[in-house]
C-alpha positions in Angstrom: 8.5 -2.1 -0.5 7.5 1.7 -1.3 5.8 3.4 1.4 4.3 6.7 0.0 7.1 9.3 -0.3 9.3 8.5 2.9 10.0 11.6 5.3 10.8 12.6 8.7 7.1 11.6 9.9 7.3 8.1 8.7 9.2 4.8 10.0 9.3 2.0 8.4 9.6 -1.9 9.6 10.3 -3.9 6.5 9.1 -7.7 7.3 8.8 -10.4 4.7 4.8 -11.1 5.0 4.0 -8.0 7.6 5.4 -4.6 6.8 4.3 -1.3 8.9 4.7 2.1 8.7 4.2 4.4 11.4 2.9 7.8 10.5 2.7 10.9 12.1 -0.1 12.5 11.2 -4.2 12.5 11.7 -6.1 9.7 10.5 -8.0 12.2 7.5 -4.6 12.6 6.6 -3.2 9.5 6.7 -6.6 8.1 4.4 -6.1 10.8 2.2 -2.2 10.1 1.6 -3.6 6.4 0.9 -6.2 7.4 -1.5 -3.9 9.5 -3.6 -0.8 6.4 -3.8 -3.4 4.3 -4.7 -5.0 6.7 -7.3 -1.4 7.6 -8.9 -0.8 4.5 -9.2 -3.3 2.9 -10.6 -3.8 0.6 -8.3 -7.6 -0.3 -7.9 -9.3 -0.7 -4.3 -11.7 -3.5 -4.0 -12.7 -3.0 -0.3 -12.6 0.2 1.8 -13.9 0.3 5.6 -12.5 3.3 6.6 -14.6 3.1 10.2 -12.4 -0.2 10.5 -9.3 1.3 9.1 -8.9 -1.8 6.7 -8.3 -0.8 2.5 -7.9 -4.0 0.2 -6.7 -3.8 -3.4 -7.4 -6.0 -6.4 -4.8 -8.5 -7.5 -1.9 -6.5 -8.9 -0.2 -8.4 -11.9 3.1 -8.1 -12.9 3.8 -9.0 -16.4 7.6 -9.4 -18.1 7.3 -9.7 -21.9 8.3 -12.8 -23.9 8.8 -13.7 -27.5 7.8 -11.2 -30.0 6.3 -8.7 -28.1 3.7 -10.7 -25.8 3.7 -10.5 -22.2 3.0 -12.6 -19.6 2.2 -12.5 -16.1 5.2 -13.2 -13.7 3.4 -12.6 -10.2 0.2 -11.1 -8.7 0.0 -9.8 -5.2 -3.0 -8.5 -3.6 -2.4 -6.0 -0.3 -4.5 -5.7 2.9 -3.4 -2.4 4.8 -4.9 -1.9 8.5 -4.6 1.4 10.0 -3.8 1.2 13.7 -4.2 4.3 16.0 -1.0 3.5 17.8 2.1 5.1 19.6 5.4 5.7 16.7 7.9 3.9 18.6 11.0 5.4 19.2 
């Protein structure tokens, strides 16, 4: 799991279906740091209610190649990130 570029205002709780990051920032910030991982990555937003704090992707394909060039797909996930105005734990 990536988180944006890890630093000293960011922890991160690594869970097999529920991963978190806490950030220390503003919530403008911490949308804005979202919107630009998203964007340089090329990853496509198919739902965004920011007054809800809830940003859903498309289905993310992952593709390996095969015999004589072709690829095929291998996975697809599709994220759901809340953001939670909430004390970093210690």
């Amino acid at each position: 799991m990536q988180i944006l570029s890890l630093g000293s205002d960011i922890r991160t709780n690594r869970e097999t279906q529920v991963a978190s990051a806490f950030i220390n920032a503003p919530e403008i910030k911490v949308w804005d740091m979202l919107n630009r991982f998203m964007i340089n990555d090329g990853i496509a937003v198919t739902n965004r209610q920011v007054g809800d704090g809830i940003l859903v992707t498309d289905w993310i394909t992952r593709y390996q190649e095969v015999f004589w060039g072709s690829d095929e797909p291998v996975a697809r996930h599709r994220f759901r990130l809340k953001l939670l105005n909430a004390e970093r734990p210690n």
